[in-house]
C-alpha positions as CSV (number, residue, x, y, z in Angstrom):
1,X,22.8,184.8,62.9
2,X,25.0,182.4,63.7
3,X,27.5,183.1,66.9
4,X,31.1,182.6,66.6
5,X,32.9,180.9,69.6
6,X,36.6,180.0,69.2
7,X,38.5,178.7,71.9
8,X,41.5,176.2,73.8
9,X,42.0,175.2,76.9
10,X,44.4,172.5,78.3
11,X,42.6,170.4,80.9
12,X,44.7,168.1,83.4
13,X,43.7,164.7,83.8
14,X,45.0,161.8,86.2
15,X,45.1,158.4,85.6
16,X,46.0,155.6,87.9
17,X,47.6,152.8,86.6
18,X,49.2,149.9,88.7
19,X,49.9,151.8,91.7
20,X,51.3,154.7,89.2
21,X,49.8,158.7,88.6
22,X,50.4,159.9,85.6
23,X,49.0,163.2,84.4
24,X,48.0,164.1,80.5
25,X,46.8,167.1,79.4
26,X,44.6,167.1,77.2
27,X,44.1,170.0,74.9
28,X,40.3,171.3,74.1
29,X,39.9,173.3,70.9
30,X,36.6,174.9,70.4
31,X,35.9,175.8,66.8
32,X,31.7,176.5,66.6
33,X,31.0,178.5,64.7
34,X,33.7,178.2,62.2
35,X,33.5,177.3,58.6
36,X,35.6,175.2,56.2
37,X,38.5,175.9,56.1
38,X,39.2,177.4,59.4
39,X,38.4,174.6,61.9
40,X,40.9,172.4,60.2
41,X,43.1,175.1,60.2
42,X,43.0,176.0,64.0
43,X,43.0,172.3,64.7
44,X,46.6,171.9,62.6
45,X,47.8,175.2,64.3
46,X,47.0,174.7,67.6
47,X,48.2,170.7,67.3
48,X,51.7,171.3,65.1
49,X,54.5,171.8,68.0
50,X,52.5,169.1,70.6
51,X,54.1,165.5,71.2
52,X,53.2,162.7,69.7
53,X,51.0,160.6,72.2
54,X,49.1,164.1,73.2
55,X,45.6,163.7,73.3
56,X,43.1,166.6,71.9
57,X,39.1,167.4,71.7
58,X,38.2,169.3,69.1
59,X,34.6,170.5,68.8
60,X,33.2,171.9,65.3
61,X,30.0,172.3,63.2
62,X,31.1,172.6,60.3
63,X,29.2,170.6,57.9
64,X,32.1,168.9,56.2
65,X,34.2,168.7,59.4
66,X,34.2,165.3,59.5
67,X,35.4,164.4,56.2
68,X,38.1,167.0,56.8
69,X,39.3,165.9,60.1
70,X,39.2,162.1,58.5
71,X,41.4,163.1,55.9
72,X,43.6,165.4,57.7
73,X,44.0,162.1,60.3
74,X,44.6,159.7,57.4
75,X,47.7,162.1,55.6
76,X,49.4,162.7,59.2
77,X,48.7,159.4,60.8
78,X,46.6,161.0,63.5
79,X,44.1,158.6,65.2
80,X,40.4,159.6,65.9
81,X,39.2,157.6,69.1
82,X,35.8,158.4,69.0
83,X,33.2,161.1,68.0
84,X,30.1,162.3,69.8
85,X,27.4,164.8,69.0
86,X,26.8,167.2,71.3
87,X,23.3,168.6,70.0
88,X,22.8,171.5,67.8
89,X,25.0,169.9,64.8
90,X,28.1,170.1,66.7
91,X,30.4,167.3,67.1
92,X,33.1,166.7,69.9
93,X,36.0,164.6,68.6
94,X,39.4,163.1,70.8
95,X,41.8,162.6,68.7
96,X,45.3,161.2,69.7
97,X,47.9,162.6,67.7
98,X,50.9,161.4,65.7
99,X,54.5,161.0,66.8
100,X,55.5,162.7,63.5
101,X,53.3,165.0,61.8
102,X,53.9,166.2,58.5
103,X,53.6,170.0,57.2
C-alpha cells in the first residue's frame, strides 16, 4: 500500500552576489504519492499567483510526471533547471517559473 504524502513549504535562501544579499524563496511542493493528474495539478495550483523569476522544487513519482511537467513547462514557458532522483522512483525537480503564465 502505497503512502500518500502531500506537502509545501517555502524555504529562504541567501545568496551573495558582488557585495549584495539578496534572499529567494523558494517554494517545495511534495507530491509522493500522487498519481496523474493530481501532481500536475497541485504543481499549477500551488505555482499560478507566484512571480515570474520564482524558483520551485517539486518532488513526484508519478510514472509519467516527467512527460507532464515537460509539457506543462513547454505550453507556459516555464524552465526546468535540472532533475534528480531521489531513490524509490521519486524525482525532485527546480523549476524556474514564467513571468506570464497562461491558464
Amino acid at each position: 500500500m502505497a503512502k500518500t504524502v502531500v506537502s509545501e513549504t517555502v524555504v529562504s535562501q541567501t545568496v551573495l552576489s558582488q557585495s549584495r544579499v539578496h534572499t529567494t524563496e523558494l517554494l517545495q511542493i511534495d507530491a509522493v504519492g500522487l498519481l496523474c493528474p493530481l501532481p500536475i495539478l497541485r504543481f499549477k495550483k500551488r505555482t499560478q499567483d507566484l512571480p515570474g523569476g520564482t524558483r520551485v522544487e517539486f518532488l513526484a513519482d508519478d510514472p509519467s510526471g516527467r512527460r507532464d511537467l515537460q509539457a506543462l513547462c513547454e505550453l507556459t514557458g516555464h524552465r526546468i533547471e535540472w532533475i534528480r532522483e531521489e531513490g524509490a522512483g521519486v524525482l525532485r525537480y527546480r523549476i524556474c517559473l514564467a513571468s506570464r503564465q497562461t491558464p
